[in-house]
Each structure stands twice: as C-alpha cells, then as structure tokens.
KOLROVEX-922281 format. One record per residue: residue in three letters; z negated, x negated, y of N, C-alpha, C, O in turn. Coordinates in steps of 0.05 Angstrom, whole numbers, padded with zeros to 5 digits, always signed. Layout:
<mikes>
alaZXYZXYZXYZXY ...
</mikes>
This chain:
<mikes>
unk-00408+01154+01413-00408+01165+01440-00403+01144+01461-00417+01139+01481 unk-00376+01130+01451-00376+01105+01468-00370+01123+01500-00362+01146+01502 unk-00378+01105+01525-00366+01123+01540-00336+01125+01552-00323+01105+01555 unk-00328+01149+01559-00299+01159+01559-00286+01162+01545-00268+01178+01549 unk-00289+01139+01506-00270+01138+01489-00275+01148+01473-00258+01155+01457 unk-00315+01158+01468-00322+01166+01443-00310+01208+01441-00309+01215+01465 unk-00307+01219+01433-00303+01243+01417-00326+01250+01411-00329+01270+01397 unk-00355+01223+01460-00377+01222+01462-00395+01242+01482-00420+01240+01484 unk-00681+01498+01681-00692+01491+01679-00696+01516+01694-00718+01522+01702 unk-00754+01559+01682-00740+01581+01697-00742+01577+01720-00760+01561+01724 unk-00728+01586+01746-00730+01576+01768-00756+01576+01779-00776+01589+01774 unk-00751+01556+01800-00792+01547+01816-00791+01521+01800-00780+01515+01779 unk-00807+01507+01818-00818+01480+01812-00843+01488+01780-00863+01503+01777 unk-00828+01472+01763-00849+01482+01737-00867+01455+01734-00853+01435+01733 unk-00889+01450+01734-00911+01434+01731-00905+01406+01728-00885+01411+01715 unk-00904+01393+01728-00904+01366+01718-00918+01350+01697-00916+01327+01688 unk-00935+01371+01693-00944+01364+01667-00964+01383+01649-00979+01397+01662 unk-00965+01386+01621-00973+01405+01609-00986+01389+01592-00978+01366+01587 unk-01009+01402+01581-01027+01392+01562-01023+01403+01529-01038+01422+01523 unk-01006+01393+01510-01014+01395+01491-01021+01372+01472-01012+01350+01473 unk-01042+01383+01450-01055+01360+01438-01071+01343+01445-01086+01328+01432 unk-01067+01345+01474-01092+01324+01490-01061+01309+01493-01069+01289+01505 unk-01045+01306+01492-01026+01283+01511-01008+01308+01534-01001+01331+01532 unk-01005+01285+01553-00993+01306+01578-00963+01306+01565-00958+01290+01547 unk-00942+01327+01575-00913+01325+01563-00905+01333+01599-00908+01351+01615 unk-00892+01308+01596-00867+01308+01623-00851+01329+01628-00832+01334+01612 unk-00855+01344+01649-00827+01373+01647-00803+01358+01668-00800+01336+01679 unk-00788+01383+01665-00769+01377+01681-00768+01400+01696-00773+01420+01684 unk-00764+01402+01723-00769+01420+01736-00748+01440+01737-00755+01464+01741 unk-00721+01434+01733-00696+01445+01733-00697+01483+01720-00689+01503+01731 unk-00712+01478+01692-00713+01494+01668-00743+01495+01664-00751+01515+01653 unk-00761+01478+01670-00792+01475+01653-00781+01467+01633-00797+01476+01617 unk-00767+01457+01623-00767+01442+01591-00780+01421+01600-00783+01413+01623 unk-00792+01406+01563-00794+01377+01561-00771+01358+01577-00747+01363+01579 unk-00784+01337+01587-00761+01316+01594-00755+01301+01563-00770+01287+01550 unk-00720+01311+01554-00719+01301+01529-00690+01285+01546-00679+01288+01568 unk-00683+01263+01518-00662+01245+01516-00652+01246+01498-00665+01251+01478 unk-00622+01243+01495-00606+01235+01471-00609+01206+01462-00600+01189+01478 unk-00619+01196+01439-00625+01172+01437-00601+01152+01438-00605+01128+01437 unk-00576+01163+01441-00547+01149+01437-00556+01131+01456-00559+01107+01453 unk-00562+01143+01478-00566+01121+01511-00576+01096+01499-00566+01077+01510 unk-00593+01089+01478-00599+01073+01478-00602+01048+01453-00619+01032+01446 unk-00570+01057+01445-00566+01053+01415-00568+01026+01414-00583+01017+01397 unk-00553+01005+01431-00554+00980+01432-00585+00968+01437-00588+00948+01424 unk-00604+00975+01450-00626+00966+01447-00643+00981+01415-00664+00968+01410 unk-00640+00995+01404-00648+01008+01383-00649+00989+01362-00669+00985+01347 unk-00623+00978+01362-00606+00955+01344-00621+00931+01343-00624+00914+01325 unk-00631+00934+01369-00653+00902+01371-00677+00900+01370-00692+00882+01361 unk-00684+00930+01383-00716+00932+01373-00722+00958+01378-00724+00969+01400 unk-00726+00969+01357-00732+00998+01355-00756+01012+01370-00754+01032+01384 unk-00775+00999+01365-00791+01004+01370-00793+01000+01404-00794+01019+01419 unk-00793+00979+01412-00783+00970+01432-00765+00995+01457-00771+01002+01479 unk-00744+01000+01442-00730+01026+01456-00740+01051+01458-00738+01066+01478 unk-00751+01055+01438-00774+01083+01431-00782+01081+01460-00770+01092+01478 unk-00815+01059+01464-00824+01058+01483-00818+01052+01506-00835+01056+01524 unk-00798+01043+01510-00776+01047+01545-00777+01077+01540-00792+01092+01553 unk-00767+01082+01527-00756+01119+01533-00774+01138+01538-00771+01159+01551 unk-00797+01128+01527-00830+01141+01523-00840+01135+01556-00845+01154+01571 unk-00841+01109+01565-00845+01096+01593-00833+01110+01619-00844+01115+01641 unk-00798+01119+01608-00795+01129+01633-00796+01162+01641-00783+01173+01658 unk-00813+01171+01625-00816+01191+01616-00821+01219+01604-00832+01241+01610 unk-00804+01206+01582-00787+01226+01570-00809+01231+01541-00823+01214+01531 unk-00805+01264+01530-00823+01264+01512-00812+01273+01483-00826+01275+01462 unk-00773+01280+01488-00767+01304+01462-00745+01282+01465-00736+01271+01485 unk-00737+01280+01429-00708+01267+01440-00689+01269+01418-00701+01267+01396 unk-00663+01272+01414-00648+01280+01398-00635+01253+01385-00633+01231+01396 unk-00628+01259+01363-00626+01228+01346-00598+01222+01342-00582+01240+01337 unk-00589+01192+01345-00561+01190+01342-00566+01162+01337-00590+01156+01332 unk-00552+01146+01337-00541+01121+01329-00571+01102+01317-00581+01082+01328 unk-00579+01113+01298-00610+01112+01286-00594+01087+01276-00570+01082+01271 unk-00631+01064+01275-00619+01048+01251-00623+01045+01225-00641+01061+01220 unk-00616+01035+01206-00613+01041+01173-00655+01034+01165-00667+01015+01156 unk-00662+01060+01175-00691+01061+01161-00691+01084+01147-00672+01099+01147 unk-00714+01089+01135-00714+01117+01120-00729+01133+01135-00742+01121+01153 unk-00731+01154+01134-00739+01180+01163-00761+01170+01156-00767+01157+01176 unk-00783+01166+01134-00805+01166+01144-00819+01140+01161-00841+01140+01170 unk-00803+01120+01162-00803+01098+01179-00791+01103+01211-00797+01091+01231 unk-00774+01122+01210-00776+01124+01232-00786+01150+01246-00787+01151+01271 unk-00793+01168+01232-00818+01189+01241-00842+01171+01255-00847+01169+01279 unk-00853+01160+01233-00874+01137+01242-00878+01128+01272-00897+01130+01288 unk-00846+01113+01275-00843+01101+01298-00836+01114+01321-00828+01101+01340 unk-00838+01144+01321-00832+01161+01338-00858+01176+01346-00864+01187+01367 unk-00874+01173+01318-00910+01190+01330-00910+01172+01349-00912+01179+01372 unk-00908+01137+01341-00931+01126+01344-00912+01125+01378-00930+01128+01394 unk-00891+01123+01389-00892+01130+01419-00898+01159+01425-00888+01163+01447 unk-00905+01174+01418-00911+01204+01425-00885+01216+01435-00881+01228+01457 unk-00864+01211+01412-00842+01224+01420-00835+01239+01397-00843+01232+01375 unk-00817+01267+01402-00815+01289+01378-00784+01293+01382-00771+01297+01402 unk-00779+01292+01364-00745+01293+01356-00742+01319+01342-00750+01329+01322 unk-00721+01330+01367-00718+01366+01356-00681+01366+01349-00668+01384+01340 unk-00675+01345+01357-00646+01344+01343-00635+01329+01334-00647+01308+01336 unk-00608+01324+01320-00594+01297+01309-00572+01307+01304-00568+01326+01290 unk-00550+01289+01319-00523+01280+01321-00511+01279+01290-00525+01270+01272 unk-00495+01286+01285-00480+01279+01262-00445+01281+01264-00436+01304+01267 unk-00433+01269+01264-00402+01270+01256-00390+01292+01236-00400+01305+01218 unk-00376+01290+01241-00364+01314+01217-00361+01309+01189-00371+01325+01173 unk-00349+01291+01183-00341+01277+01165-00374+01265+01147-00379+01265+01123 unk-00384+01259+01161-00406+01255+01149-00424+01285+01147-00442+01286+01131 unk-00420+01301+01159-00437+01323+01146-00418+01339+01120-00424+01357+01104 unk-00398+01326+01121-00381+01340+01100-00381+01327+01071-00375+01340+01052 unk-00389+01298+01069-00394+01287+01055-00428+01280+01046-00436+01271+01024 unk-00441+01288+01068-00458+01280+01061-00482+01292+01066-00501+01279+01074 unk-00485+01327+01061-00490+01340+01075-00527+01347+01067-00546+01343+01082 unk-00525+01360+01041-00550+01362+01027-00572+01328+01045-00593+01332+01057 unk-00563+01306+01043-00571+01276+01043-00577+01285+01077-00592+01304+01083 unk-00568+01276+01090-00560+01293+01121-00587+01306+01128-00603+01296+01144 unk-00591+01328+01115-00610+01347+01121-00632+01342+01117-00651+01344+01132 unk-00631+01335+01092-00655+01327+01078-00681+01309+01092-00704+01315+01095 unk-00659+01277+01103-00671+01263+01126-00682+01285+01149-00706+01291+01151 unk-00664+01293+01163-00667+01300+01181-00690+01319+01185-00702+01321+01207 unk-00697+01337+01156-00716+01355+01158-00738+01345+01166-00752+01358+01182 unk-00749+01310+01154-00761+01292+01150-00772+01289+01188-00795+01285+01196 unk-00750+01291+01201-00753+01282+01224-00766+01306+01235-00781+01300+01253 unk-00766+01321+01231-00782+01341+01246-00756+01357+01261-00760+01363+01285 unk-00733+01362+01252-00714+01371+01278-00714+01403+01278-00728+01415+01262 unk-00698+01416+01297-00693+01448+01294-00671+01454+01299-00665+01478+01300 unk-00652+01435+01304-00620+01429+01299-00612+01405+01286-00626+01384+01287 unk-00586+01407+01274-00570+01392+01265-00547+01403+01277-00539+01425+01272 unk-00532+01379+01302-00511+01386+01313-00488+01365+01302-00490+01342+01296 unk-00471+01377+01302-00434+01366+01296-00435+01356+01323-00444+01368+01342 unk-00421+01329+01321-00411+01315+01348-00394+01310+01351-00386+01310+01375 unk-00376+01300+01327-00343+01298+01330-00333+01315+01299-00343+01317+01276 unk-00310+01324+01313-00288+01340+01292-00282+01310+01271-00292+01288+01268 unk-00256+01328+01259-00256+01315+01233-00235+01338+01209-00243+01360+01201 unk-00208+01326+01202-00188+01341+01195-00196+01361+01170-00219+01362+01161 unk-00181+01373+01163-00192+01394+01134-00170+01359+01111-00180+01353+01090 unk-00152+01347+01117-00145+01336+01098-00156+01306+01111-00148+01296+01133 unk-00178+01293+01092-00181+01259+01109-00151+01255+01101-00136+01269+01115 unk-00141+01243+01088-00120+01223+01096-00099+01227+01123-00082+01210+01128 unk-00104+01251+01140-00089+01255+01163-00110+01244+01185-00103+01244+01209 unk-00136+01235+01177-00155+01224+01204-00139+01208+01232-00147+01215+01254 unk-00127+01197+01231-00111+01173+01244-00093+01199+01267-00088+01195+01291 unk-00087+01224+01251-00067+01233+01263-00087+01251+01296-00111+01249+01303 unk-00066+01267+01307-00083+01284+01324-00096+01309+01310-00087+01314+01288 unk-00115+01326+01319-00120+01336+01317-00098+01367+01309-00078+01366+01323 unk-00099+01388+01292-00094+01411+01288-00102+01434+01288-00123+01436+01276 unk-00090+01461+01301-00093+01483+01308-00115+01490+01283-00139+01495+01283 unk-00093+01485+01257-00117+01496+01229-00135+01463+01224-00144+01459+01202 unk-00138+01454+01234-00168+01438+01227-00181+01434+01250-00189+01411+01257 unk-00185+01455+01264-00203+01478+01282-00209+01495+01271-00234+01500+01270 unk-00191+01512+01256-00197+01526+01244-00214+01523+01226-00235+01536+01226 unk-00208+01500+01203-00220+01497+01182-00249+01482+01188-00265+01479+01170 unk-00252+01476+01208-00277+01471+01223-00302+01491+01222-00326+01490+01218 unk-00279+01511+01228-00294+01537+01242-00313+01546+01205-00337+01549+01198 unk-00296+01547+01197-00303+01560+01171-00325+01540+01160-00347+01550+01159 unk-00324+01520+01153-00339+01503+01151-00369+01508+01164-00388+01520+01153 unk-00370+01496+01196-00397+01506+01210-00408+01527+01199-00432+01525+01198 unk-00394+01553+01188-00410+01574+01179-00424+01567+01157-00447+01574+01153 unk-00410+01553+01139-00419+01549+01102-00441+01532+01119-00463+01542+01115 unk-00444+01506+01138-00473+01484+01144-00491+01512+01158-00513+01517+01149 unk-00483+01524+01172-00506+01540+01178-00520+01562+01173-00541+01571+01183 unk-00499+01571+01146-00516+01594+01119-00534+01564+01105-00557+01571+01099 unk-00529+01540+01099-00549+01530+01082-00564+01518+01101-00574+01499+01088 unk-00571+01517+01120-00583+01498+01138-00619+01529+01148-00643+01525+01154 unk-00602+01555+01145-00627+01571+01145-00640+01562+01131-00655+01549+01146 unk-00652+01555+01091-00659+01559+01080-00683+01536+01090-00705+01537+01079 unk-00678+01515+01109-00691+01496+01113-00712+01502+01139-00733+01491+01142 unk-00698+01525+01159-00715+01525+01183-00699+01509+01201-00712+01495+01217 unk-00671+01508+01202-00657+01492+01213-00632+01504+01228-00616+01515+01214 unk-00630+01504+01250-00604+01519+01265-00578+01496+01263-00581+01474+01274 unk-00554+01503+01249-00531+01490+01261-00517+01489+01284-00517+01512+01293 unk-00508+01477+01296-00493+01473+01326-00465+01449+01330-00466+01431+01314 unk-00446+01449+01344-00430+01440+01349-00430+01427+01385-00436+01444+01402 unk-00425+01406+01391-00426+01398+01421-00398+01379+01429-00392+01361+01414 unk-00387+01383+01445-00363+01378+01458-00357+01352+01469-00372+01338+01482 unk-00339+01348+01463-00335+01323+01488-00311+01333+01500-00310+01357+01505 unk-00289+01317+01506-00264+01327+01522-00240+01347+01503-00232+01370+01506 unk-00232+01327+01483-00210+01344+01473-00221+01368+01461-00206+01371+01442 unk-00237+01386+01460-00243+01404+01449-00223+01426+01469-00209+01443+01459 unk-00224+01423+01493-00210+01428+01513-00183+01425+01519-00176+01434+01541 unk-00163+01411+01503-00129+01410+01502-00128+01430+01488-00144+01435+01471 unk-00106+01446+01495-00100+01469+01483-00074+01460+01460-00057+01443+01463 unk-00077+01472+01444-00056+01473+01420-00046+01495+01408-00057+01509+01391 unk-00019+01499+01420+00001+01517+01397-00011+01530+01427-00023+01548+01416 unk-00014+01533+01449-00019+01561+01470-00055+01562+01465-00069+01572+01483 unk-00065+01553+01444-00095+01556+01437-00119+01533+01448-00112+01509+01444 unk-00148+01537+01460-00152+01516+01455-00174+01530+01434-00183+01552+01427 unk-00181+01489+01427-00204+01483+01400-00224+01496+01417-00225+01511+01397 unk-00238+01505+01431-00263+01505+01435-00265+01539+01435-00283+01548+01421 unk-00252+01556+01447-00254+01575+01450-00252+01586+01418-00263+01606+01408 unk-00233+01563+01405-00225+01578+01378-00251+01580+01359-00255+01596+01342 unk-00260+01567+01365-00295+01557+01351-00313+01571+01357-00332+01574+01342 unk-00311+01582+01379-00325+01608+01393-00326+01634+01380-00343+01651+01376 unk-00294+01629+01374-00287+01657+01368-00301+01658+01332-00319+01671+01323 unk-00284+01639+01320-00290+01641+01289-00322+01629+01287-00333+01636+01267 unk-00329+01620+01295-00358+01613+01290-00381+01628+01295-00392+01632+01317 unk-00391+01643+01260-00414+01664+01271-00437+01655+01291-00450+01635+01290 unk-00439+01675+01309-00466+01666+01318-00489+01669+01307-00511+01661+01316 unk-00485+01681+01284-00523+01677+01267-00528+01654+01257-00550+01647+01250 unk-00495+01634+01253-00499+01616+01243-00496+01590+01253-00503+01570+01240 unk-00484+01590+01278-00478+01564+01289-00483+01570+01315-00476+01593+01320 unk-00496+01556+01340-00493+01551+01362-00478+01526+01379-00462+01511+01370 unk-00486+01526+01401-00467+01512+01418-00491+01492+01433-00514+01499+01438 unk-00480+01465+01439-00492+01443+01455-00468+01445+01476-00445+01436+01470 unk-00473+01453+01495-00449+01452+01521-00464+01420+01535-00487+01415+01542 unk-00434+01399+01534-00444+01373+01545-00430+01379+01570-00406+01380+01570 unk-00447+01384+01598-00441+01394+01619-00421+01370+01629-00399+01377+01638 unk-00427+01346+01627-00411+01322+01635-00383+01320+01625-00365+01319+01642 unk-00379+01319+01605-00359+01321+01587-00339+01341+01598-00316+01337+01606 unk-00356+01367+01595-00330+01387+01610-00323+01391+01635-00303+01402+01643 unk-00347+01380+01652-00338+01370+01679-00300+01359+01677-00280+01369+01687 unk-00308+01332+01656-00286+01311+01649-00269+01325+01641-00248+01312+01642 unk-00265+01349+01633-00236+01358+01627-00234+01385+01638-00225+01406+01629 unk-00245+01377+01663-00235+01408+01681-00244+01429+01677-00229+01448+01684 unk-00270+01435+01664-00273+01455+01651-00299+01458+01675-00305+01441+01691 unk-00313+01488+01673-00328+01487+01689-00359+01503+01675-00360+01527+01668 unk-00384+01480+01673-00401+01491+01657-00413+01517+01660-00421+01528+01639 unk-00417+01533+01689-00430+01544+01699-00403+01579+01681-00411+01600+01671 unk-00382+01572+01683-00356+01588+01676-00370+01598+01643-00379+01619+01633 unk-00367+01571+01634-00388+01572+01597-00397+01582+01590-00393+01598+01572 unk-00418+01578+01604-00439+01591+01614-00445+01627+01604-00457+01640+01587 unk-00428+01631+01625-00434+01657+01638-00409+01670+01620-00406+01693+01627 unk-00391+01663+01600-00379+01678+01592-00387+01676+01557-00377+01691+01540 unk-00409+01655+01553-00419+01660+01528-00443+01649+01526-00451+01628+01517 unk-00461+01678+01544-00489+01681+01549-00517+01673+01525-00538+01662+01531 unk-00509+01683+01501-00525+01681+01479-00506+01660+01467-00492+01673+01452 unk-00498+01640+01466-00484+01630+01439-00488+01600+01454-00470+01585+01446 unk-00502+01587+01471-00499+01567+01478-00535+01556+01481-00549+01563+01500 unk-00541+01541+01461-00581+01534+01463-00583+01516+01470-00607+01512+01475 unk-00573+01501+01474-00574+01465+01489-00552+01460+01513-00532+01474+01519 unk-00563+01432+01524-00544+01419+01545-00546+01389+01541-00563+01375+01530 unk-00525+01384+01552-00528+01354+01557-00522+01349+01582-00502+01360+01591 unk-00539+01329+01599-00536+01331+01623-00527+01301+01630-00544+01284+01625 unk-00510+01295+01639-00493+01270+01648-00476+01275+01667-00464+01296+01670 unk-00472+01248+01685-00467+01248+01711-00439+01234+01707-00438+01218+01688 unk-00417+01237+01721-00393+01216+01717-00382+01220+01758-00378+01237+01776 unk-00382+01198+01754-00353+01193+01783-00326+01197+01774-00313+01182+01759 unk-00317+01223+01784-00293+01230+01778-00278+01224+01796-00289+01223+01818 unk-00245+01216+01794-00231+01217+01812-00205+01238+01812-00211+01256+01797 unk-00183+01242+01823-00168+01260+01815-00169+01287+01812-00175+01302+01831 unk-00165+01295+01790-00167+01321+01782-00166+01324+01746-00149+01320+01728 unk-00187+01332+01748-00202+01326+01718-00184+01348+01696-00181+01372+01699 unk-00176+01331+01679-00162+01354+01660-00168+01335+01627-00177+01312+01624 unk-00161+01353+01611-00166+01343+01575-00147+01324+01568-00151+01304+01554 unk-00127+01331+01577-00100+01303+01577-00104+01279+01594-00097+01256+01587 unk-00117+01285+01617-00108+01257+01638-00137+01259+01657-00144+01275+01674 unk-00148+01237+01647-00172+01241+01663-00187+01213+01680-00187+01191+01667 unk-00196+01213+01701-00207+01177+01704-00231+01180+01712-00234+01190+01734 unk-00257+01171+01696-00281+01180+01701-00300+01159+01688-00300+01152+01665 unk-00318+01150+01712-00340+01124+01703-00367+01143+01702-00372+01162+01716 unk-00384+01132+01680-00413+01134+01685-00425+01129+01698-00422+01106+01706 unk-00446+01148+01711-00463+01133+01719-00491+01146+01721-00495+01161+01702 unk-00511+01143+01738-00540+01156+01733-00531+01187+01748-00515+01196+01764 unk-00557+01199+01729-00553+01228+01747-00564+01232+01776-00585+01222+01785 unk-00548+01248+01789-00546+01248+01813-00532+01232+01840-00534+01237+01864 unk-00516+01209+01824-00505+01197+01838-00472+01200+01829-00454+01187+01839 unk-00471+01211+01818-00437+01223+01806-00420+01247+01823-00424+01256+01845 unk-00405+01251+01808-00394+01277+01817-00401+01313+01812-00394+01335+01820 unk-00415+01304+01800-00426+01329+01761-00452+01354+01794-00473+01344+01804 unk-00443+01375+01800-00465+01382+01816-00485+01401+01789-00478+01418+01773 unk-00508+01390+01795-00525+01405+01771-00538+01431+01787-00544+01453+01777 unk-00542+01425+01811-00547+01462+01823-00538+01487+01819-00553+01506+01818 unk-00505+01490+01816-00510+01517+01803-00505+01512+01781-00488+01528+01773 unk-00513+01493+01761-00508+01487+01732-00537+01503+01725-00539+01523+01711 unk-00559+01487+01738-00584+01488+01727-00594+01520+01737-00614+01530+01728 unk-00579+01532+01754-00586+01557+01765-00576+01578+01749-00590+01598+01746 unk-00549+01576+01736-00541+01586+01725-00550+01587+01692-00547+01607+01679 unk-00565+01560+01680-00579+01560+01658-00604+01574+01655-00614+01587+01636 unk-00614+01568+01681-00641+01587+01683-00639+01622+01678-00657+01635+01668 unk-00616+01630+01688-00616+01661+01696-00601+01666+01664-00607+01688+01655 unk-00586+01650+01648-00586+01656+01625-00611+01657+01608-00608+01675+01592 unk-00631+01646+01606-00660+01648+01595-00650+01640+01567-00663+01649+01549 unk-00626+01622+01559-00623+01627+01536-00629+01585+01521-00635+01578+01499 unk-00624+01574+01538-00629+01550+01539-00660+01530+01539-00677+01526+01557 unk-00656+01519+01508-00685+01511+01500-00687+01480+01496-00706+01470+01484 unk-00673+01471+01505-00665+01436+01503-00642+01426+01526-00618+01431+01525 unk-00657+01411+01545-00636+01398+01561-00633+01369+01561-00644+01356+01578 unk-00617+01356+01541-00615+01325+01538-00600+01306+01556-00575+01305+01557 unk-00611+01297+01565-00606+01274+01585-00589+01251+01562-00600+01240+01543 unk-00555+01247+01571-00552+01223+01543-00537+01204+01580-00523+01212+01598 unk-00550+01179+01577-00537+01168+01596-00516+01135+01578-00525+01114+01569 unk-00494+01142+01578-00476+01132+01557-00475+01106+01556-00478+01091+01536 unk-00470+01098+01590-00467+01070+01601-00491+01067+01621-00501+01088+01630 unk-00499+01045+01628-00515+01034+01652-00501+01020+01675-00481+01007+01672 unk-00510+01022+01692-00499+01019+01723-00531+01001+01728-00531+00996+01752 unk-00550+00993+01718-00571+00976+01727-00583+00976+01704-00573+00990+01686 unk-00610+00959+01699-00621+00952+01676-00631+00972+01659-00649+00986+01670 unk-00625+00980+01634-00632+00999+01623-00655+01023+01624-00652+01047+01621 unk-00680+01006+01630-00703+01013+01639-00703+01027+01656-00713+01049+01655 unk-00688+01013+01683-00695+01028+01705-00674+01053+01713-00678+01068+01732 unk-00651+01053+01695-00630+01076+01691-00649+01099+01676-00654+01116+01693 unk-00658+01103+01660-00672+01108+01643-00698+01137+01666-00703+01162+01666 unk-00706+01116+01681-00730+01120+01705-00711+01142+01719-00720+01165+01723 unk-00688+01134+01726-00676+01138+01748-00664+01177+01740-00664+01198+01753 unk-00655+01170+01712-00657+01194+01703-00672+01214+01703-00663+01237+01708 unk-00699+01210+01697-00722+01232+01694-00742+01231+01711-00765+01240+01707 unk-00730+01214+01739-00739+01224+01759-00723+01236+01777-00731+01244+01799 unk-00694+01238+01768-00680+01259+01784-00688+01287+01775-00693+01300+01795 unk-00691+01303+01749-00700+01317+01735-00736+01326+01750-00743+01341+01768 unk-00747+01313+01737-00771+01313+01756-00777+01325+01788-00796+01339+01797 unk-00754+01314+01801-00764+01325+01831-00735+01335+01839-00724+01331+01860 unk-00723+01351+01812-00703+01367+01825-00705+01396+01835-00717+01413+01823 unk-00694+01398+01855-00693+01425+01876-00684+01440+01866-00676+01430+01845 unk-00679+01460+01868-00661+01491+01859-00645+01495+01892-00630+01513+01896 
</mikes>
C-alpha cells in the first residue's frame, strides 16, 4: 500500500467513550464506531518494533485495527502483543495471489487473530505467468468467481470475505469497468465491499455515488485524505498524502451519507505516508474523527 503506487459514523455527536470490560474504547463521532486503523500506516515502524508501534497506535487513540504488513510472528505472538496494548483486530489485508495460494494457511492465522473479515487488497491474473502484464476484462472476471469459492469457505469459520479498491479498479476495459464488474458477479451472501473513500476520490470516482447505489453490499471504509490537483481520473492522476482533514477528500457528505446507510460497521483510518512525525500524524488523525461535525 505504498502510497500512490501501491494497488494501496449514526448521526449526533456519539460519546467519546464507552465502557467495555472495564477499559474505555475511543469512538469516533462521525458513525459511533470504534476509532480503528489500518495497521499498513505503520508498517515501517512495526519492522522495528512491534510492540513499540502497537502502542503509538493504542496512545493516539485508536482501539480496533485491521492487519497488514504484519511481521513474520505466529498469530499467537502477535494476538499477545495486541491484548497486551488493548487493541482488537477485526480485519486483515491479504493480496490475491496469496489468498490463492495460500488460502486454508491465510485463514487459519487469521482466525487466530480474532478477525470478522478477510479482505482482498490487490487483484491478481487467473494465469500467474501474465502478472507483469495489465490487468484483463476475464481476470476480473475470474476474480469474481473466485471471491465467491473464499467466501462459501470462509462461512464455515465465522468469517465474512471482502474485496477493497484502490485506483485501477476504476479504468474501464473493453467499455467495462473492474469494479462494477465485481459488483455485479460477486454474490452478496458471499463477499462484501471495503469502499477506500480516498482512493476513489483518486480516480474520480465519487464515494457518497457508491454509496448510495450499492446500499447493502458495502461494510467497511477507509478513510484517507489526499491533496489533489487537476482532475482526478484512473488513468492520469497527481495526488499527495496527507493527514485527514487537511486534503482535498470532503468527509461530510461521505460520513452523512454512511450514516443514513446504517450499513457500515468499520471505519479504518490507513494514513499511507506522513507529513510530520508519525506519532503525532497518528494523533492528528483520531482527533479529527473525534471532534468531527456532521
């Protein structure tokens, strides 16, 4: 989820804090969800000290967080290290290619983690030896078919499958695009949708549009901020990171529009790049969240 290159709340002010277990859990006022994170934000410090990053993320605070660029421990080492900051991991990132190879293995961990999704994050051809090439109309397709077979075996576990976007999902091919096509062929008993509001900002797309034209089929967000310039499209785009609320990305009628769907149960904050010290990017995030207005 490098940024730009990777293929990377009900309305009313809701509490600021709720008591379960005897520890308070941070909301976000947008939705009343947990304040959660995508752990990608913080893969490079992860690398150096795990534990370490945990508790920044725990500090600025955030309480749910979705798993990605983990380092080589075994879930129950890093379950461990996720009680022990009082953080709960309800999702995890996976590539395609690696859920295709490695799928049963995949789950298995992940069940470990405590999650209630396993989301696809980047595509991935029906033939590997064409990886290198662009993407194809039928390996969308064959995508499509696929997500169904991960999310008939992913019931048996208590586990919802999902797919989440970045830009090219949005170039159209052959007159078609990939995303709609995934929409179409992808059951909804079996797969849902992570709409990365940022992302489709980045390719002209408009989340609130998503939204509202596929009411039940979309359970997550990702919320990221970019400075756009131009005119944002899937082919040609020029767009920097940066913290939320200081971008281009307007989350008011995003978050208004998520609300009145009632259908959205996870809003992940992934902040790709930093614009100031990690920590205080981090802060800067889930206190925009925190004392956001409707």
């Amino acid at each position: 989820m490098k940024a730009i290159s990777r293929r990377t709340f009900v309305g009313g002010a809701a509490s600021v804090a709720a008591m379960s277990l005897g520890r308070g859990i941070a909301m976000a006022n947008p939705l009343g969800l947990p304040l959660a994170i995508q752990l990608y934000s913080v893969r490079d410090q992860m690398r150096e000290d795990f534990a370490g990053a945990l508790a920044g993320v725990s500090a600025a605070g955030f309480t749910v967080v979705e798993a990605a660029a983990l380092p080589k421990m075994s879930a129950a080492e890093v379950r461990a290290a996720l009680d022990n900051t009082g953080l709960r991991c309800v999702s995890a990132h996976h590539g395609f290619n690696d859920l295709h190879t490695r799928f049963d293995e995949v789950a298995d961990y992940d069940k470990q983690l405590g999650v209630k999704f396993i989301i696809c994050a980047s595509p991935g051809h029906r033939d590997p030896s064409t990886a290198s090439q662009p993407m194809t109309l039928d390996d969308w397709h064959y995508m499509a078919d696929q997500f169904n077979e991960m999310g008939s075996k992913l019931e048996s576990r208590g586990i919802r499958f999902g797919y989440h976007n970045h830009v090219g999902e949005f170039a159209a091919i052959d007159g078609k695009v990939p995303y709609f096509e995934l929409l179409r062929l992808a059951d909804p008993k079996k797969v849902t949708f992570e709409l990365d509001c940022g992302w489709a900002s980045v390719a002209g797309m408009n989340p609130i549009e998503l939204m509202k034209a596929n009411p039940h089929r979309i359970s997550m967000l990702h919320v990221k901020d970019f400075v756009l310039t131009g005119k944002p499209s899937p082919e040609s785009h020029d767009a920097k990171v940066t913290e939320l609320g200081r971008g281009s990305v307007d989350y008011h009628p995003i978050f208004a529009e998520a609300a009145r769907s009632q259908h959205i149960e996870y809003a992940f904050v992934e902040q790709e790049a930093f614009t100031m010290p990690w920590k205080e990017s981090l802060k800067v995030d889930a206190d925009y969240l925190r004392a956001f207005k409707g």
